[in-house]
PANUGU-117139 format. One record per residue (C-alpha): z, x, y; residue number from 1. Coordinates in steps of 0.02 Angstrom, whole numbers, plus 50000, padded with zeros to 5 digits. Each point is the difference from the previous one (the first is absolute). Example, Ala and Ser with C-alpha at 12.3 -4.5 7.8 and 13.67 -1.06 7.14 Angstrom:
PANUGU-117139
50390 50615 49775 1
49967 50069 50172 2
END
This chain:
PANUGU-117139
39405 56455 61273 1
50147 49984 50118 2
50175 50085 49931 3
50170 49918 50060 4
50032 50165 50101 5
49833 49984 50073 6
50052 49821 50046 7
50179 50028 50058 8
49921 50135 50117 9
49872 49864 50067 10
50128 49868 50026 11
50082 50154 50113 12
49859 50034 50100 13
49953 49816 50004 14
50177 49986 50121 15
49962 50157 50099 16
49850 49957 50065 17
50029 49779 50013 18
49887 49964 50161 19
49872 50124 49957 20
49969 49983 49823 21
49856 49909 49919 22
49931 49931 49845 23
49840 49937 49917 24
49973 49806 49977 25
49860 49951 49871 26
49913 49832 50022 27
49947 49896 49848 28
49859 49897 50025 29
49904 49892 49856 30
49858 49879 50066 31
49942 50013 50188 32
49931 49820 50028 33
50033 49832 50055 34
49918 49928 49832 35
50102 50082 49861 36
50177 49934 49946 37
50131 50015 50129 38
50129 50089 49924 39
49888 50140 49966 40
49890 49992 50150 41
50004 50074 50194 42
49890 49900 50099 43
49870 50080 50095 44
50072 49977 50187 45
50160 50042 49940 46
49954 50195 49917 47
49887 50018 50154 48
50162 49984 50108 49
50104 50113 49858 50
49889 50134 50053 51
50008 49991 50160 52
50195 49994 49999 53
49988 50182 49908 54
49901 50043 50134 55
50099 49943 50135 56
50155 50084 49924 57
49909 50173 50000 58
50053 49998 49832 59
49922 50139 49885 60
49892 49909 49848 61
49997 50151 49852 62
49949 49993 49830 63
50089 49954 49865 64
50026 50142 49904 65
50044 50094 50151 66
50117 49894 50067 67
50091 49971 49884 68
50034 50197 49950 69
50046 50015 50171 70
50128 49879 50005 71
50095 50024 49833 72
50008 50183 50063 73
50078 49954 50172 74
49885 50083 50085 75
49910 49859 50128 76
50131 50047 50132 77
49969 49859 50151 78
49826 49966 49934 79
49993 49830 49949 80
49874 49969 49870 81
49901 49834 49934 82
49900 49988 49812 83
49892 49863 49969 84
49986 49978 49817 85
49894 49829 49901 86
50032 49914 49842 87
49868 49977 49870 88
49851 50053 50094 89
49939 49818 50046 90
49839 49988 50104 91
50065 49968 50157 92
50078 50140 50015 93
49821 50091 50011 94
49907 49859 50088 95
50114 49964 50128 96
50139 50115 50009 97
49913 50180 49972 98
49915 49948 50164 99
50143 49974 50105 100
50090 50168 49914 101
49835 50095 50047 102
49997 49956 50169 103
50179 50074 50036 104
49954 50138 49905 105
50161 49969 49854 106
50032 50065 49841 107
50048 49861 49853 108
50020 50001 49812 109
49938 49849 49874 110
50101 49974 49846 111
49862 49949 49862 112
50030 49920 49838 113
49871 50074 49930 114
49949 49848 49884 115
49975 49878 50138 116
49887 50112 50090 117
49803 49915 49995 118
50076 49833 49970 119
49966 49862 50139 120
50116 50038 50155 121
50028 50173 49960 122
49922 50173 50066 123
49872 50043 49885 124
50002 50185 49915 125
49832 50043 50135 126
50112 49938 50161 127
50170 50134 49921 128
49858 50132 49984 129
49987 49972 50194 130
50151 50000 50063 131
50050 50160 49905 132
49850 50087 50070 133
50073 49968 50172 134
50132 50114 49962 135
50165 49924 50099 136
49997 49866 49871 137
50120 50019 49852 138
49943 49883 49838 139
50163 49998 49888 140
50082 49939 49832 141
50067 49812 49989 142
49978 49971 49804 143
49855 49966 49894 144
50039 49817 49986 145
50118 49956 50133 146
50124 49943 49869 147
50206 49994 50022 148
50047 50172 49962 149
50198 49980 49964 150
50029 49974 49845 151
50043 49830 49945 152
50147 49952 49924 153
49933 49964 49802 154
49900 50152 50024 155
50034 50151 49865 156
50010 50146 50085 157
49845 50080 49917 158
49882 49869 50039 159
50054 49990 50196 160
49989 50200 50005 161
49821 49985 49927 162
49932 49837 50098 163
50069 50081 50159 164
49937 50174 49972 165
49834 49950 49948 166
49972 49886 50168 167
50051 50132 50122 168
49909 50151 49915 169
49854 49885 49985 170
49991 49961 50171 171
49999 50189 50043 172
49873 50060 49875 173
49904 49861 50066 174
50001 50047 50170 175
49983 50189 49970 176
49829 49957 49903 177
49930 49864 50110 178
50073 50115 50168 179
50068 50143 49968 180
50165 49918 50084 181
50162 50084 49929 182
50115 49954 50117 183
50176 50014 49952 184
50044 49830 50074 185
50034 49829 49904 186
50062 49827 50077 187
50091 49913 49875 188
49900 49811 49958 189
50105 49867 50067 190
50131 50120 50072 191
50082 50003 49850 192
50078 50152 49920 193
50145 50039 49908 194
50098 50176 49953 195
49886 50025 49836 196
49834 49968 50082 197
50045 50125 50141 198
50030 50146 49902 199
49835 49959 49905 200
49923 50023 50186 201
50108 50144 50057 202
49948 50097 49821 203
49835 49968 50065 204
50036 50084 50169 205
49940 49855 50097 206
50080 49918 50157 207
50038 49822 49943 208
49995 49861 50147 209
50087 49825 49984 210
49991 49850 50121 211
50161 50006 50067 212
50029 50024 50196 213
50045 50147 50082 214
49978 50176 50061 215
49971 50162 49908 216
50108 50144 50027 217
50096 50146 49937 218
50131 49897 49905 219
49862 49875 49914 220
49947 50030 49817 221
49846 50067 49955 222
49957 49838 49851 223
50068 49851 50089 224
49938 50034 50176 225
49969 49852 50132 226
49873 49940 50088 227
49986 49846 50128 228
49906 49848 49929 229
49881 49930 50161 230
49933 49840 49925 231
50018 49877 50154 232
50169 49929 49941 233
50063 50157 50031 234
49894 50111 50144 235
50017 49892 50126 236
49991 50103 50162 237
50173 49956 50086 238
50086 50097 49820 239
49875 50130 49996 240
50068 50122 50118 241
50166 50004 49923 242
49917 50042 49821 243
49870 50127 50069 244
50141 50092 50109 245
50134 50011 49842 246
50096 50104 49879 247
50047 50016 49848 248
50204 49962 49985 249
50063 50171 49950 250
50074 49965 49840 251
49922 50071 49846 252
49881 49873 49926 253
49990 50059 49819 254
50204 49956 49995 255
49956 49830 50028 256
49965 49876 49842 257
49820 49994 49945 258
49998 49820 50030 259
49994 49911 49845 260
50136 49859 49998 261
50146 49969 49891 262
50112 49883 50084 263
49902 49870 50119 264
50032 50013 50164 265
50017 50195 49971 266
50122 50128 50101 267
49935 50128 50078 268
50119 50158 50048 269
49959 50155 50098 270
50117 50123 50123 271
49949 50010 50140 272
50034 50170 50071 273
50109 50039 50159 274
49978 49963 50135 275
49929 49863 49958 276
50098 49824 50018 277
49988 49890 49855 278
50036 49836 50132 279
49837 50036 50092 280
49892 49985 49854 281
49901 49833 49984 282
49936 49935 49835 283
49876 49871 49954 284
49952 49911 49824 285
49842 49921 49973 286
49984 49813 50037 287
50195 50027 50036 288
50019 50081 50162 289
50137 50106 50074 290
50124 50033 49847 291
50169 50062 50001 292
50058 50186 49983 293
50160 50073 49915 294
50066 50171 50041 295
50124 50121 49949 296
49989 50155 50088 297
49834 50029 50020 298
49950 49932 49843 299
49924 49827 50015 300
49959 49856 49886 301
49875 49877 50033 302
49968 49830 49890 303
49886 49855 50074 304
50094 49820 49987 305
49902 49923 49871 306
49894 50035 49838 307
49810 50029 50002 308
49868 49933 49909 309
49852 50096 50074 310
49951 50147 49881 311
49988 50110 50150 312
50112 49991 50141 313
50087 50122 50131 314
50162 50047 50110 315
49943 50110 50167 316
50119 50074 50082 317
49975 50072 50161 318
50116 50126 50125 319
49990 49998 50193 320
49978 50199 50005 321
49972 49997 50194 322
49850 50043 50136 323
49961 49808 49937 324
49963 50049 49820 325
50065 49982 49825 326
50045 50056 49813 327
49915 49910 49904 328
50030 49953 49808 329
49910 49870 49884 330
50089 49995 49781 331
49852 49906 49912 332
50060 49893 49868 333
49915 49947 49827 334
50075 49857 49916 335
49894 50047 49825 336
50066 49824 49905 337
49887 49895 50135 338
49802 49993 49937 339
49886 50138 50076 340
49872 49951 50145 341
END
């Protein structure tokens, strides 16, 4: 895990080497279909055209695990990298993506709750077999039963530490039986996470991945790292660039709140280090649009305009960091007193 010297000394380096330095984005990915419900689905044309934007950008497509070392570490340099990571293991992925993946030759990682798998519209047990034979195909932790993970509010203590332990280690014993797949990497169901829940995975040694926007780099945190949701809504190609070509805005990420909310709309506060200008930093809510910034110094405070009353919701922020590219930083939100999904 990253120290806060080991950070300060990336957010250095990050400033030394501005034009040339790189990061890796991770793209999150549930259905691949034109059939399956929007909000969780790619359409078909659409991923076809994804890939094909990663290839036209020259842009290097790594594995997960590897990546993401890499870029916590600092050490990617001007290599731009890409991870293409799927929710829930859900049969299109292997009908109609693994295809498309194969044929450009790209590494990708499925996130399997392992209860779900065999049921109708999921991978079945023989089809995760396959894919890990193939070798450049990571199968990984995402619970046992896909349920919300943070512990709700008339939850003892106890009973949240046991229901939450017993669906993550579940999940791996699971997949070490059925696979013989390990990996140390978990994406948190729904997104959501909260300061408890992340030391449970960080005890665990894993990597834990939310569904928040935005670049991985030297200054993220190894349990609430982000990753680019490409359902339509959001992966349309004219945005695309931007995301695949960005980095992570070098403040530390595990200062930042871990999301849960108190007050509604919430305030979000970070410094921004020199040089960076606090006036060139755009920030958006969701469903709200561009929102206003406070600043002292370089410390600034952000608060959307109006309450939420989505469970899930997010301000992005993004920094113009030159050569036509830019930090990038998504704070996921949980609003626990609205129902779960």
């Amino acid at each position: 895990m990253l120290t806060r010297s080991t950070v300060a000394l990336g957010l250095v380096l990050t400033f030394s080497s501005t034009v040339s330095h790189a990061d890796l984005v991770v793209l999150q990915y549930h259905h691949i279909s034109d059939q399956t419900p929007a909000a969780t689905s790619t359409e078909v044309g659409l991923f076809r055209q994804q890939l094909a934007t990663i290839q036209g950008l020259d842009l290097e497509v790594v594995p997960l695990d590897q990546g993401t070392r890499d870029a916590l570490a600092g050490h990617l340099d001007d290599r731009q990298q890409v991870a293409i990571t799927f929710d829930d293991a859900y049969e299109s992925v292997w009908e109609t993506a693994a295809p498309m993946l194969e044929a450009h030759g790209y590494p990708y990682t499925i996130f399997v709750n392992t209860d779900a798998v065999g049921k109708p519209g999921y991978m079945t047990w023989e089809q995760l077999q396959a894919a890990q034979e193939r070798g450049h195909i990571l199968i990984a932790n995402h619970s046992h039963d896909h349920a919300h993970l943070a512990r709700r509010p008339d939850e003892s203590l106890k009973h949240w530490q046991e229901r939450a332990a017993r669906s993550l280690d579940r999940a791996q014993e699971i997949l070490q039986e059925r696979l013989g797949a390990g990996q140390a990497l978990f994406a948190y169901p729904y997104g959501e996470y909260d300061e408890a829940l992340e030391s449970m995975v960080a005890a665990r040694g894993w990597y834990g991945y939310g569904q928040q926007s935005g670049a991985v780099g030297a200054t993220s945190h190894p349990t609430r790292l982000p990753r680019f949701p490409m359902a339509t809504a959001y992966g349309q190609p004219e945005a695309l660039p931007d995301k695949l070509r960005s980095r992570a805005l070098p403040v530390d990420a595990g200062d930042l709140p871990d999301g849960i909310v108190g007050n509604n709309p919430p305030v979000l506060e970070m410094t921004l280090p020199e040089p960076l200008k606090p006036r060139a930093l755009n920030c958006f809510a969701s469903g709200q649009g561009r929102i206003d910034i406070d600043h002292q110094g370089q410390t600034v405070s952000i608060q959307a305009g109006e309450a939420f009353d989505s469970r899930r919701f997010r301000y992005n922020c993004t920094y113009p960091v030159g050569d036509g590219r830019f930090y990038w930083l998504s704070q996921q939100w949980v609003d626990l007193s609205q129902p779960e999904d």
